[in-house]
C-alpha positions in Angstrom: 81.6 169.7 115.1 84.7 168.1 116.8 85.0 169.0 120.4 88.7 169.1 122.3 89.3 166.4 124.3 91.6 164.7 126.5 92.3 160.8 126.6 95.1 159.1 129.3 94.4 155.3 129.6 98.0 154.5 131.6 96.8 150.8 132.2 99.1 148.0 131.6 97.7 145.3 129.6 99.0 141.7 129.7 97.4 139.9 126.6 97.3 136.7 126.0 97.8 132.8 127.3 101.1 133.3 129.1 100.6 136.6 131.0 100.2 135.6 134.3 103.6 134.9 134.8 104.4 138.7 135.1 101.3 138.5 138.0 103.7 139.0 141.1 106.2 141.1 139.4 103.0 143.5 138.7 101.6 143.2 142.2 104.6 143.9 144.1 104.8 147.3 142.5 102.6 148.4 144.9 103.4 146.8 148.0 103.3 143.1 149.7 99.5 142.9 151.1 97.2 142.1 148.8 93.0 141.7 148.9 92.0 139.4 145.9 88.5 139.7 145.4 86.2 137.4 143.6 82.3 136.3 142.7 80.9 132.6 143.1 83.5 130.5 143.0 83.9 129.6 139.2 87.6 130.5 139.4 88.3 127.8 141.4 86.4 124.9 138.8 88.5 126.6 136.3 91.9 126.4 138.2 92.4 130.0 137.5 92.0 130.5 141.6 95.2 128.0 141.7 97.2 129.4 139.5 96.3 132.8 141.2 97.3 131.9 144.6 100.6 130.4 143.4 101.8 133.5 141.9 101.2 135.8 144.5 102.5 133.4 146.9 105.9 133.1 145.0 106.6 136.2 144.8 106.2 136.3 148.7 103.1 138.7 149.1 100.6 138.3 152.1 96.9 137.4 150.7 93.4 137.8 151.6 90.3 136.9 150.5 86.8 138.7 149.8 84.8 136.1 147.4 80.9 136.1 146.9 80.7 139.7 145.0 77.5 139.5 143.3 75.8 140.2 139.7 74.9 143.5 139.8 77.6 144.1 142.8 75.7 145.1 146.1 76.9 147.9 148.0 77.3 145.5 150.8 80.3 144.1 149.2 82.3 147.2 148.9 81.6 147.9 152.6 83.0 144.4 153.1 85.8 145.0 151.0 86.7 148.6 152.3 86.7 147.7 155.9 88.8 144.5 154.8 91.8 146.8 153.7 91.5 148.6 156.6 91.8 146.1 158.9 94.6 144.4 156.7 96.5 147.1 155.7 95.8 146.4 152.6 98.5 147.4 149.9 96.4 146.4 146.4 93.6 144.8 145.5 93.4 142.0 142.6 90.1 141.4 140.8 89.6 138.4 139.4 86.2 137.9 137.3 84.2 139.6 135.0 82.9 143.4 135.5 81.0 143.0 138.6 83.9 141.8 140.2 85.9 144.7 139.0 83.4 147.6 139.7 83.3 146.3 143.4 86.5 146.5 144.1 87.4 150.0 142.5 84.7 151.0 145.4 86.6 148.9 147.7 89.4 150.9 146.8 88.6 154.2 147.6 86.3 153.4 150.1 89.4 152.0 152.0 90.6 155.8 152.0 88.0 157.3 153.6 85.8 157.4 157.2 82.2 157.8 155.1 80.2 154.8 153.7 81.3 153.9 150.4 77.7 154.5 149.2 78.1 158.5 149.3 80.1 157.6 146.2 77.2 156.9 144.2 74.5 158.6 145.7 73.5 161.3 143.5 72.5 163.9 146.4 75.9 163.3 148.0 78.4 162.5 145.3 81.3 162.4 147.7 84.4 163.0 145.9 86.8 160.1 144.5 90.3 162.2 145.1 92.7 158.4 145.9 92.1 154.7 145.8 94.1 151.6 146.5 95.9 150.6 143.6 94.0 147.9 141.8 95.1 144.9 139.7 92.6 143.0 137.6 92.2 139.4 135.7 89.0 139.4 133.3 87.2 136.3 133.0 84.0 137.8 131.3 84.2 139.7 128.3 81.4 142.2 128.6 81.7 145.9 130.6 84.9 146.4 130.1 85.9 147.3 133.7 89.2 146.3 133.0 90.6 149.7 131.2 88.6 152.2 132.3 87.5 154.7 135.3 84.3 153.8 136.2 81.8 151.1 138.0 77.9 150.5 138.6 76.9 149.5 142.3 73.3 149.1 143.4 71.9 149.7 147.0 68.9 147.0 147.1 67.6 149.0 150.3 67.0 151.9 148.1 66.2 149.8 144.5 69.6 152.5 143.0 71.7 151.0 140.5 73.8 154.1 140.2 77.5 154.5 138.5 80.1 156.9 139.2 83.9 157.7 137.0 86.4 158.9 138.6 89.9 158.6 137.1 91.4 157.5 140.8 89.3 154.0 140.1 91.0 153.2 136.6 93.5 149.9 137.2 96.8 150.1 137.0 96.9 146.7 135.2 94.7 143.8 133.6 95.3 140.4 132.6 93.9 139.4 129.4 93.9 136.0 128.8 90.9 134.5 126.2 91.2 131.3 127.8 90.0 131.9 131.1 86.8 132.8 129.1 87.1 129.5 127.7 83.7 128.1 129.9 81.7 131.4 129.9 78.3 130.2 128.9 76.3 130.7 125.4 74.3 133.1 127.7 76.7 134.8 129.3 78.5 135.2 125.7 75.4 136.6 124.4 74.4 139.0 127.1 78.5 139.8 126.9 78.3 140.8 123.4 74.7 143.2 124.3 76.7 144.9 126.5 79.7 145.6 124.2 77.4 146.3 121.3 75.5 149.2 124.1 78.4 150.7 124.7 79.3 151.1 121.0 75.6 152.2 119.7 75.5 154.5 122.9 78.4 156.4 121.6 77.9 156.1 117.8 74.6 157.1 117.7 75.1 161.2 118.0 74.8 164.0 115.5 76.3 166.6 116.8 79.8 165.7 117.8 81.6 163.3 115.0 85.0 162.4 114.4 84.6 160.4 111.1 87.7 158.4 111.9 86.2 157.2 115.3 83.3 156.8 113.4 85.0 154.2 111.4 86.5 152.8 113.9 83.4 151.7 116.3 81.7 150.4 113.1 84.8 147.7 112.9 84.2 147.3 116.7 80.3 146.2 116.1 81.0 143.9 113.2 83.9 142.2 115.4 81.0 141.7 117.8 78.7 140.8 115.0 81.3 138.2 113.8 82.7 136.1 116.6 80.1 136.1 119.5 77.8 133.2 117.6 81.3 132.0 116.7 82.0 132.2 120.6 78.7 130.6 121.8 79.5 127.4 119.4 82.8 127.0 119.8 83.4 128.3 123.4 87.1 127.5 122.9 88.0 129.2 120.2 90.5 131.6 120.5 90.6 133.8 118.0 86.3 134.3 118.6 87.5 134.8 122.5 90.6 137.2 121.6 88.7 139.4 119.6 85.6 140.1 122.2 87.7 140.5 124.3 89.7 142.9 123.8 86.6 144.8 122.0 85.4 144.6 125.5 87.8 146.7 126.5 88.3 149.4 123.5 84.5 149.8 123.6 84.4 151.3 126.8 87.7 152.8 127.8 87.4 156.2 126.5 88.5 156.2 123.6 85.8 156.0 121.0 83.8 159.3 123.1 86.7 161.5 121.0 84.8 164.7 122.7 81.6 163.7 122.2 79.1 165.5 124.5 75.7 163.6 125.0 75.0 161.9 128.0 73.8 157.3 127.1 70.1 156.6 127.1 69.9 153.0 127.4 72.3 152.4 130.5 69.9 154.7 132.7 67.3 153.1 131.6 68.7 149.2 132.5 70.4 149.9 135.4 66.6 150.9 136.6 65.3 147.6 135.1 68.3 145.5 137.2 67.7 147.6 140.2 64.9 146.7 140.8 64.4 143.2 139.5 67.9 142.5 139.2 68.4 141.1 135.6 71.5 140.7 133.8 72.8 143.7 132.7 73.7 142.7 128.7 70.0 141.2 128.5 68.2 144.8 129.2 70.6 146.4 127.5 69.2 144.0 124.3 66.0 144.1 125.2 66.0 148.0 125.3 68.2 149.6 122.3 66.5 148.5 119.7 63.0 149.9 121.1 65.0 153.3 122.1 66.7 153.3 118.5 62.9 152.7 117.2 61.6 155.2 119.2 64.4 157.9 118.0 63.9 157.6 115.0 62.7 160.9 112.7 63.7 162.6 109.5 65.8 164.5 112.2 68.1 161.3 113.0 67.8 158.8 110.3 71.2 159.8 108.5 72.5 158.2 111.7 70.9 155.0 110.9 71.5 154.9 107.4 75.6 154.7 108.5 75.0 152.3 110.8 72.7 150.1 108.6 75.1 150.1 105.7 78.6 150.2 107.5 77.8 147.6 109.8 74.8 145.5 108.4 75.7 145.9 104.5 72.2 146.7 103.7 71.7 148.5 99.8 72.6 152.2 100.5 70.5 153.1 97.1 67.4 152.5 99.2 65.1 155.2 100.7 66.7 156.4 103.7 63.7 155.2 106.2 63.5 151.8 104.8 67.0 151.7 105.7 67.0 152.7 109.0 64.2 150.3 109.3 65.9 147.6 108.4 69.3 148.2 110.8 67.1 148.2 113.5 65.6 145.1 112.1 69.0 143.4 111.2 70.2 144.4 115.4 67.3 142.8 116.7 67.9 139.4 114.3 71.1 139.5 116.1 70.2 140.3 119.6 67.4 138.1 119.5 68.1 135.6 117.0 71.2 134.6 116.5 72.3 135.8 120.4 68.9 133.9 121.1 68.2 136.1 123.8 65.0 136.9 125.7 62.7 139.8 123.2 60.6 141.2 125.7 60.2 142.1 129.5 57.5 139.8 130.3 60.0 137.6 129.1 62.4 138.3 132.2 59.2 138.5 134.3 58.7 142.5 134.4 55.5 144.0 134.2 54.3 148.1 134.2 54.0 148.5 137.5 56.9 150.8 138.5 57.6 152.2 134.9 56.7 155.9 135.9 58.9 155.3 138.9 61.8 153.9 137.0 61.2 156.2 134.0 61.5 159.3 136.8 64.7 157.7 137.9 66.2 157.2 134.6 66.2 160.8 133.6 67.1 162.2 136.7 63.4 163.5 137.4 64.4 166.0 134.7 65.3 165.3 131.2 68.0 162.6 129.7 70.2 164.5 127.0 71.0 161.9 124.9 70.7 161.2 121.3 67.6 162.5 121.4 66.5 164.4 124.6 63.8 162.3 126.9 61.5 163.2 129.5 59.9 160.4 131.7 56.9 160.1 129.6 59.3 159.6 126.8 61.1 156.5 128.7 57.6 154.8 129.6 57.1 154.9 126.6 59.8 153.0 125.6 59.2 150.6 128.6 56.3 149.8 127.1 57.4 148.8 123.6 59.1 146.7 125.1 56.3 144.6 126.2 55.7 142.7 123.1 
């Protein structure tokens, strides 16, 4: 069945080396008070922070400063950030970093607008309405969530142990600047776990039988082996262009609304992950690895294997004339030799130092204390089970 749908992505993209040249031009669209927001600091080694500052300041805008945002952003950021614009009048905010970076300042961005805390946003019992945001600029430097071009963000509350995300199309930027080379110095690691998250937000979407659109389809199947192709390349050669063009702007197609073409069910492994980093705050792209092949494991049934029979031979080349389980089998085999060895990331959650002891609670969490309706529906005993595959 093909569902109707709807799909407006009006963000600007600036692609390429030379981009930020158009930086101030883009900036003072919105007014002459700008909030640039950033994480640790690796801007500045870079001299991305430099070149930044330069532009804004030449085309004769007012700038502040909120640096420090987190992995995993912390709630206590956006509050930061919020009450920043308010105090500084605040015309638009530029992000500049990877997705972390960008989800904290959409938050900041509406959460200048209102008089609540900005966590109402993402609590689930609340879910204060998103109606207006600041208008927000953004420079990647990570390719990964793929913040950049689309209406959403994660935050977590450590007081709570939430890791909770919200869309809202008020939060979607108005522009991003693409430029590979300011992923140029992104670690091996932070490639790898880059490239998890990517290949999650493909597998979450792909991996549905009741709402296809063959063509899209097709389309996320070129998206994987892209990923497939360039991330080792990437992780090698850290300056290679073409390897950091290409995930890069797969980052950003993977994510931004696109690929969904009406499709109904809700993603599996990003509930499950974001209870994993809530409470022992692990990089996002490494659960996400750790988990989807367990969960694809774990779904699999003469029910769903058709599924993994495209995806074993569109994307991993493996002999369609075999039986349709060995197949399947074997994608999930050929995934996990690339998640595991040639991303060379961590296999299990001892691994990352997690243990059983607040699975049920995380489990709960993860499917809303209900049921997740995914590619296949789970219940919490369903997601402790998967927890626990992935213990060894």
């Amino acid at each position: 069945m093909i569902n109707d749908f709807i799909y407006d992505i009006p963000v600007r993209v600036y692609f390429g080396r030379d981009q930020l040249k158009n930086l101030g031009s883009e900036l003072k669209k919105y007014g002459t008070r700008v909030l640039m927001t950033y994480g640790g600091g690796s801007i500045k080694r870079i001299g991305l922070y430099d070149k930044v500052v330069k532009e804004i300041k030449d085309a004769g805008m007012e700038l502040y400063e909120l640096s420090g945002i987190e992995p995993n952003p912390r709630i206590d950021s956006v509050r930061r950030g919020a009450q920043m614009c308010k105090d500084h009048n605040i015309d638009v905010l530029l992000a500049v970093g990877g997705g972390s970076t960008i989800d904290a300042t959409k938050f900041m961005a509406a959460g200048a607008l209102v008089d609540h805390d900005p966590w109402d946003f993402m609590d689930y019992s609340k879910q204060a309405p998103i109606e207006r945001a600041l208008p927000i600029v953004t420079i990647l430097t990570l390719s990964a969530t793929g913040s950049e071009m689309d209406t959403g963000g994660v935050i977590t509350n450590p007081e709570t142990k939430d890791k909770n995300g919200r869309l809202a199309p008020a939060l979607l930027p108005r522009a991003s600047f693409l430029d590979p080379t300011n992923t140029f110095t992104v670690s091996p690691y932070q490639t790898a776990c880059g490239a998890a998250d990517m290949m999650s937000h493909i597998i979450e979407v792909y991996f549905n039988l009741q709402d296809d659109l063959y063509m899209l389809d097709c389309f996320m199947e070129g998206l994987m082996k892209t990923i497939i192709r360039f991330a080792p390349v990437a992780m090698k050669e850290p300056e290679n262009y073409e390897a950091r063009a290409n995930l890069m702007w797969t980052s950003s197609w993977a994510i931004n609304g696109f690929i969904n073409g009406g499709k109904r069910k809700a993603w599996s492994c990003h509930p499950m992950e974001h209870e994993l980093s809530a409470y022992y705050d692990i990089t996002h792209g490494l659960g996400l690895a750790i988990l989807t092949p367990r969960w694809m494991k774990y779904c699999l049934s003469e029910a769903t294997v058709s599924k993994y029979v495209q995806f074993g031979v569109n994307v991993f080349g493996i002999d369609p004339s075999l039986p349709p389980m060995e197949i399947a089998n074997k994608a999930i085999d050929c995934l996990s030799d690339f998640l595991f060895g040639t991303l060379q990331l961590k296999r299990t959650l001892p691994e990352v130092g997690i243990d059983e002891e607040h699975f049920a609670t995380m489990a709960s969490k993860a499917v809303g204390g209900d049921t997740l309706h995914g590619f296949i529906d789970l219940k919490q005993h369903d997601v402790e089970e998967i927890f626990k595959m992935c213990m060894k």
